[in-house]
C-alpha positions in Angstrom: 33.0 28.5 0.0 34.4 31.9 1.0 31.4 33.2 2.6 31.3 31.6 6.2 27.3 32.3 6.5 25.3 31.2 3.4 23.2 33.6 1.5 19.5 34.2 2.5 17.8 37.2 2.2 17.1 39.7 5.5 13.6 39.2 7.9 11.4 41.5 9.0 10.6 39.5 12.1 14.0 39.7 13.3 14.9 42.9 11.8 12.5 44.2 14.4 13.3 42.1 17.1 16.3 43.9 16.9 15.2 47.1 16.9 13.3 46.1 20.2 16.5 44.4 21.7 19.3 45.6 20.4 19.0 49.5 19.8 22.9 49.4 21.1 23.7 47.3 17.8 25.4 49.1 14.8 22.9 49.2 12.4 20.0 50.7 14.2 18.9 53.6 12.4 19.3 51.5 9.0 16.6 48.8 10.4 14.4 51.0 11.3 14.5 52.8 8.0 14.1 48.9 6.7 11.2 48.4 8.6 9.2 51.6 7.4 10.5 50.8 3.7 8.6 47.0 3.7 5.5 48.3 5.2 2.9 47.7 2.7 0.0 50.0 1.6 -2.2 48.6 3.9 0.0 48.8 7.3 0.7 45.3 7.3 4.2 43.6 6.9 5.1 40.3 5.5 3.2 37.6 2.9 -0.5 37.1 2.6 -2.7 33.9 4.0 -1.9 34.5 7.8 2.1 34.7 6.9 2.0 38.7 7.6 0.4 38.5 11.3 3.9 37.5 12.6 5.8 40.1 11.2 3.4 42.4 11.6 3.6 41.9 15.3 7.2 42.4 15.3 7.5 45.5 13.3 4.2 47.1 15.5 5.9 46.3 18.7 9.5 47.4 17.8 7.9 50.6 16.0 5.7 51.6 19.3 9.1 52.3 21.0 9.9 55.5 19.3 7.6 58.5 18.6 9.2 58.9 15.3 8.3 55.7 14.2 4.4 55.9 16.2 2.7 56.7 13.0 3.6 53.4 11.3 3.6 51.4 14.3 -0.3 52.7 14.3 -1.2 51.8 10.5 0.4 48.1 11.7 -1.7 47.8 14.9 -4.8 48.7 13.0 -4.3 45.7 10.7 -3.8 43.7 13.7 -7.3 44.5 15.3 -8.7 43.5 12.1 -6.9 39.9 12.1 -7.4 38.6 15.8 -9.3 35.8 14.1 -6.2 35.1 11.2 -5.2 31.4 11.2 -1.6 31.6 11.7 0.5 29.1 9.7 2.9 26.5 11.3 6.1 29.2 11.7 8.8 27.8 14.0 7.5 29.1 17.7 4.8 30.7 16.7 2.8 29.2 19.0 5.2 31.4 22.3 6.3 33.8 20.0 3.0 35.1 18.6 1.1 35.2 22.8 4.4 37.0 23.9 4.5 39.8 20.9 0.4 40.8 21.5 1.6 40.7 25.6 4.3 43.5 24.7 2.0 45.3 22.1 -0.6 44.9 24.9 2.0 47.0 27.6 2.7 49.3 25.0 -1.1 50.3 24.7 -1.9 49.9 28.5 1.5 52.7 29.2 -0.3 55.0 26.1 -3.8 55.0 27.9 -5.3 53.1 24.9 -8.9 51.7 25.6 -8.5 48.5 23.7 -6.5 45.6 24.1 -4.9 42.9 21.0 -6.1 39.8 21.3 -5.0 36.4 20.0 -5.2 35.2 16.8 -7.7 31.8 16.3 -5.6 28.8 17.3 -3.4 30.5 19.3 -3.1 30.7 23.4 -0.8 31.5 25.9 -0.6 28.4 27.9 2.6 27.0 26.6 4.2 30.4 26.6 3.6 30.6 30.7 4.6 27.0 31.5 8.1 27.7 29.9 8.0 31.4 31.8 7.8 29.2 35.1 9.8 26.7 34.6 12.8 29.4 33.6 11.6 31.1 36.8 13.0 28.0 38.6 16.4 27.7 36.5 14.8 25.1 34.5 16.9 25.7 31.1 14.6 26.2 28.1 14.5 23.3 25.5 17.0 23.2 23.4 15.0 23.2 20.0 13.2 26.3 21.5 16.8 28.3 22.1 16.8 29.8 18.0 13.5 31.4 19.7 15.0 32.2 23.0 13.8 35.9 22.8 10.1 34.6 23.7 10.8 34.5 27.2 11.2 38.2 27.2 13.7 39.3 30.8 14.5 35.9 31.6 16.1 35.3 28.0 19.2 37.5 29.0 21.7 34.7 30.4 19.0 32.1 30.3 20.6 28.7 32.3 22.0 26.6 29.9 22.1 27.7 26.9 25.5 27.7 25.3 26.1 30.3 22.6 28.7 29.3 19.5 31.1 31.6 17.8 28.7 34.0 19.7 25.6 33.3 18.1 22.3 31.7 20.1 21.3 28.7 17.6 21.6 30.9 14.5 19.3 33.8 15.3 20.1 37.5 15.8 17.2 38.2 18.1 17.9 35.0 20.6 21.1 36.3 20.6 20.2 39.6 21.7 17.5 38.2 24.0 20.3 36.1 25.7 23.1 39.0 26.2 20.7 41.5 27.1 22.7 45.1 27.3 25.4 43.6 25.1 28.2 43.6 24.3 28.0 42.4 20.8 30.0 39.7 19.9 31.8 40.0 16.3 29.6 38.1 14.3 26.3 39.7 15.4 27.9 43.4 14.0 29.0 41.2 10.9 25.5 39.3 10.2 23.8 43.1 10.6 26.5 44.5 8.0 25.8 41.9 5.4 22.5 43.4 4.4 23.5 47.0 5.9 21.6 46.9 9.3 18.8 44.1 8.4 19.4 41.0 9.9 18.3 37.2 8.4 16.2 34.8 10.3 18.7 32.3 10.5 22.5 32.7 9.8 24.4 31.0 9.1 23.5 28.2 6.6 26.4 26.6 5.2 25.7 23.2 5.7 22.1 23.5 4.6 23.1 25.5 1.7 26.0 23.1 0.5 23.8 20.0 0.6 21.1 21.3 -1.0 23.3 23.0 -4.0 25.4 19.5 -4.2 22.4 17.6 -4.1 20.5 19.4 -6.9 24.1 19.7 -9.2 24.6 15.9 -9.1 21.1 14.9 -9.6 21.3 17.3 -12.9 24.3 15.6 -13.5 26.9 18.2 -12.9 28.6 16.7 -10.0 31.8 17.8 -11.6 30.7 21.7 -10.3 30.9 20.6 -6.7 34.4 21.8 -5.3 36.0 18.6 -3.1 36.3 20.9 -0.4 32.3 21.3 0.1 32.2 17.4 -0.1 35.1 17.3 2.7 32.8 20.1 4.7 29.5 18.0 3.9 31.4 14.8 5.7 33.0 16.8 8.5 29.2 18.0 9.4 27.9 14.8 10.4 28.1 13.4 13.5 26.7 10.5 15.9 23.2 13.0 15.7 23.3 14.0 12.3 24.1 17.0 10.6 22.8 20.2 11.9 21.9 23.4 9.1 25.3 25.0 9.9 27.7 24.9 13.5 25.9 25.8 15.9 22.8 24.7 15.2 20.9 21.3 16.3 20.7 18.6 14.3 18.2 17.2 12.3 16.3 14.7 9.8 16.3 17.4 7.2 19.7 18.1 7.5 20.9 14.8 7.7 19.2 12.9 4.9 20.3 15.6 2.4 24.0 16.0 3.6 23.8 11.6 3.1 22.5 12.3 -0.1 24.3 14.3 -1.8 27.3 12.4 -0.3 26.1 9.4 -2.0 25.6 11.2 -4.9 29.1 12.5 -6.0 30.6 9.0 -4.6 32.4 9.8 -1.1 29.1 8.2 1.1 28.9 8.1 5.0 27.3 5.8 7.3 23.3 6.7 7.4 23.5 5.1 11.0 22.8 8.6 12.5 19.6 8.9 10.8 17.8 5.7 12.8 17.3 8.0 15.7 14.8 9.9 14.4 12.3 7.1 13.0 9.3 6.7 14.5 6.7 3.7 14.1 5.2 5.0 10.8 7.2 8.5 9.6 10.9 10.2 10.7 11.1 13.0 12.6 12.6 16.3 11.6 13.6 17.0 15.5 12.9 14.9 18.3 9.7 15.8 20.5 8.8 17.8 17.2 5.2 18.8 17.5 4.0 18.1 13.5 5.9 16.0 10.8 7.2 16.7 7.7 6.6 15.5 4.4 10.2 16.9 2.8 12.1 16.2 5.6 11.0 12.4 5.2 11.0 12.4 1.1 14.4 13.5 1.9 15.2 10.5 4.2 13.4 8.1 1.7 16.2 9.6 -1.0 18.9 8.8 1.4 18.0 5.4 1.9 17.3 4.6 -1.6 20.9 6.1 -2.0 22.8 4.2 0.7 24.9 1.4 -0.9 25.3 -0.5 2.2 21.4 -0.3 3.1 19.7 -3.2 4.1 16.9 -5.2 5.5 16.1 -2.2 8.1 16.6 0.2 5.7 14.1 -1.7 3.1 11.5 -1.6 5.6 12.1 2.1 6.4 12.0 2.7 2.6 8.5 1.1 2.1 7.2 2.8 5.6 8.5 6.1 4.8 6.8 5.7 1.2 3.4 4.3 1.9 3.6 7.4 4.6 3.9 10.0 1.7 1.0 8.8 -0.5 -0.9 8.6 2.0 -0.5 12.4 2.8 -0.9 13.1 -1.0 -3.5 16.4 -1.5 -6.8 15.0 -2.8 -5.6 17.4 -6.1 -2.2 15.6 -6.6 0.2 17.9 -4.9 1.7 17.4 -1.0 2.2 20.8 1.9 5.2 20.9 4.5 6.2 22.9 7.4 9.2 24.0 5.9 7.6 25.9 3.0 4.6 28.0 2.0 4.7 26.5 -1.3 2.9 23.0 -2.2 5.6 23.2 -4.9 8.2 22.6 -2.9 7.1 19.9 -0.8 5.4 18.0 -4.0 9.1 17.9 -6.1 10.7 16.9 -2.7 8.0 14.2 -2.8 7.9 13.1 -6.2 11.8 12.7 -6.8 12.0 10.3 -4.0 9.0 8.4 -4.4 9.7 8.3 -8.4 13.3 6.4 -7.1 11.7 4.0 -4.3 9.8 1.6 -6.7 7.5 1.2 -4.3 3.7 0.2 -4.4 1.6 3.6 -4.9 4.5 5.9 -6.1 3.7 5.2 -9.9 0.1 6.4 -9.5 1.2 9.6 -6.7 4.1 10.7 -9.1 1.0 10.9 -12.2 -1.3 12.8 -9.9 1.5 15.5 -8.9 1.7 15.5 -12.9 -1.3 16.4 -13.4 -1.7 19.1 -11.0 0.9 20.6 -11.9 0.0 21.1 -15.7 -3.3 22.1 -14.0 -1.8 25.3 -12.3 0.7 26.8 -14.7 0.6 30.4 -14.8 0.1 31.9 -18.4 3.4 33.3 -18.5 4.4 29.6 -18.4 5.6 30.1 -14.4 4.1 28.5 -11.2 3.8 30.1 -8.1 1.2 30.3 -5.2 1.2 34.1 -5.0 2.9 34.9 -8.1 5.2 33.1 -11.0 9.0 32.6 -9.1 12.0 31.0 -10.6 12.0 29.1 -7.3 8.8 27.4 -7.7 8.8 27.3 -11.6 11.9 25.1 -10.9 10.4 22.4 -8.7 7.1 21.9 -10.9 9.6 21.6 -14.6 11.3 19.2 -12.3 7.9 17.5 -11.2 6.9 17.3 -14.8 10.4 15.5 -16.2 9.4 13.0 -13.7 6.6 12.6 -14.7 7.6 12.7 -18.5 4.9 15.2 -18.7 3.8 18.1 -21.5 7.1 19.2 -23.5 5.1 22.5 -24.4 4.4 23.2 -20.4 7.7 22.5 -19.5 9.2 24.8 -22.5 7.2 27.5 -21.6 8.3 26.9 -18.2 12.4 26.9 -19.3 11.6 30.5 -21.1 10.2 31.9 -17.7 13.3 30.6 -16.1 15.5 32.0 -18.8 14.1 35.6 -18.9 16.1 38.7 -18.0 14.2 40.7 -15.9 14.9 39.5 -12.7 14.4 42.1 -9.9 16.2 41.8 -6.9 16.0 38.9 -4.4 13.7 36.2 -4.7 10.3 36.0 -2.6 10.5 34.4 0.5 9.0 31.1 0.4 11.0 29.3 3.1 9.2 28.9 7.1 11.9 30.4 9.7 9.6 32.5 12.3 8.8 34.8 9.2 8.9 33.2 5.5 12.6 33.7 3.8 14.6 32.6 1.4 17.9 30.8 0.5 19.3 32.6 -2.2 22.3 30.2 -3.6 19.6 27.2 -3.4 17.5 29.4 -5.2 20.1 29.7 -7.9 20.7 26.3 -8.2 18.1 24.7 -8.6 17.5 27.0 -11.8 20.1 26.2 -12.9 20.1 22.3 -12.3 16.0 22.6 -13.7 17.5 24.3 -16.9 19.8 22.0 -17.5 17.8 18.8 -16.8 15.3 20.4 -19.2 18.3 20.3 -22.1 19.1 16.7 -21.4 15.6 15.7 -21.6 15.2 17.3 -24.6 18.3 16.0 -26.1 16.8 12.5 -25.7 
């Protein structure tokens, strides 16, 4: 509760964003030395499966700038040639962000004399990117889910019409902010969120209301609501109002948000009216943001939890509860597990899904929650992890939660525990979570290992 920001760990997309917009920032020379540090072998930055053509497009174009830093920059926009066809994956704004990064990289090549020219990756055009150009051109203000992005609209970001800074931060983000005050100067928490990681910045900062849900959610369904200080439960209520409840101040509100700050209210016995939440329904799903271009399967598993946990609910909320359920096994992976927007891990989204639909009772849930099962015994790791890439704590966690739902293998989810219970830990965990590059939310991290581990006692006690 002392730390006014939330823990997640530093992003290269922004980092270099930075670099690009803010070379007046403390920090400068330490986030370029960051930036050349996470360059991988190959010259790419960032996670594999398309996630590394976004940061790879930041670092490049930031790196270009400076003839120390050509040499790199090169090794990057070689990669880049080879993945014009790379599927990008749903990132926020990566559908302006990605059209506007080739357009500087392209300027960057055409001022060097360079015969060839980036081009965009498959699925991917600059269409949308122009119309909001335009309509900024004629003091339209941008949307207001698009401001944590507000960098995309290159010169036109710096004082952009409407948009309303807090505690001097644009929506959470370091490079908006930038984008928006242009030559500076830079307002005390921007030097502060570039100290905490000594010149890298996060993708988006702060958390605290996102953070504190999720923690107080995952200690009281483990059954250690006692570990939740009253004063996150008196932050928790103060967070929501007639919208919602937004990831921290400053930020829009949202489903996600919402459903999970209800929750864990209801949870550890000081609930709040889940009026706020009726907003975002739709005729068969909720939304995560209004006008939102994809849904979500967590942010909705996430409503169905807060519904089932609303003592007051209802006839409406009954109906919304067997909508929102029918919704999820119908998106159910023909292989058991469930994908999100919010995550590059099915793991994630599969324990959001199977903890709510293992509460709602509801026709189809049985039969969904024994598929997820399934897969999951299907894919551990021989180490006893899980992990779409590699074996993480964070992902071993949600598939020993999915199998004590599931009352699955003892011996999987034993060899699972041991994983979690090892030593060797090495610095942060891998960045799982979709901001406009993959990070990660270190406390939630942290917690749910530690809610998994102890969930895995009780259910061996029994």
């Amino acid at each position: 509760m002392a730390d006014p920001y939330g823990q997640t760990t530093p992003s290269i997309y922004e980092t270099a964003r930075m670099v690009s917009l803010a070379p007046w920032l403390g920090g400068h020379a330490d986030r370029v030395r960051f930036l050349l540090a996470e360059q991988q072998p190959n010259g790419a930055w960032g996670q594999p499966d398309g996630y590394g053509v976004v940061p790879t497009l930041s670092a490049t174009e930031a790196l270009l700038r400076s003839p120390e830093t050509r040499d790199a920059a090169m090794r990057g926009l070689h990669v880049l040639f080879d993945w014009n066809d790379r599927a990008i994956p749903d990132t926020i704004a990566a559908e302006v962000l990605v059209p506007q990064l080739v357009e500087d990289i392209n300027r960057h090549l055409d001022e060097a004399g360079w015969p060839r020219r980036l081009g965009l990756p498959a699925g991917i055009d600059s269409s949308l990117l122009t119309a909001l150009r335009a309509r900024a051109a004629a003091g339209t203000p941008p949307p207001a889910k698009l401001w944590h992005s507000l960098e995309f609209l290159g010169p036109a970001a710096v004082a952009a019409a409407g948009v309303a800074p807090e505690h001097g931060l644009v929506c959470g983000s370091a490079a908006a902010t930038a984008a928006w005050l242009g030559d500076g100067p830079a307002p005390a928490n921007l030097e502060a969120m570039q100290a905490r990681h000594g010149g890298p910045v996060p993708g988006i900062c702060p958390i605290t209301v996102f953070e504190n849900a999720w923690i107080a959610a995952a200690m009281a369904d483990a059954g250690l609501a006692h570990l939740v200080s009253p004063q996150i439960i008196d932050e928790l209520r103060a967070a929501c109002g007639p919208d919602g409840a937004p990831a921290a101040p400053g930020l829009p509100a949202d489903a996600d948000d919402t459903a999970a700050v209800l929750y864990a209210l209801a949870k550890l016995g000081s609930p709040v009216s889940s009026e706020c939440l009726w907003r975002y329904e739709t005729t068969d799903y909720f939304q995560c943001f209004l006008g939102e271009r994809s849904p979500s399967t967590s942010t909705n598993a996430h409503v169905l939890d807060a519904l089932i946990a609303d003592p007051t609910r209802g006839a409406r909320h009954e109906a919304a509860i067997a909508k929102v359920a029918r919704w999820l096994v119908a998106l159910q992976e023909p292989d058991g597990s469930w994908w999100d927007k919010w995550h590059a891990s099915p793991y994630y989204a599969t324990q959001c899904c199977v903890a709510a639909l293992a509460r709602s009772g509801q026709p189809g849930a049985t039969e969904a929650v024994e598929r997820a099962g399934r897969w999951v015994l299907a894919t551990q790791r021989a180490d006893g992890s899980w992990g779409r890439w590699r074996g993480t704590d964070e992902e071993t966690s949600y598939a020993v939660q999915i199998l004590l739902h599931t009352n699955g293998s003892p011996g999987a989810v034993a060899r699972g525990c041991e994983f979690l219970r090892r030593e060797d830990r090495d610095g942060q965990p891998d960045p799982l979570w979709h901001d406009k590059d993959l990070y990660a939310p270190v406390n939630v991290i942290a917690a749910n290992r530690r809610a998994t581990l102890h969930l895995a006692t009780l259910a061996h006690a029994r």
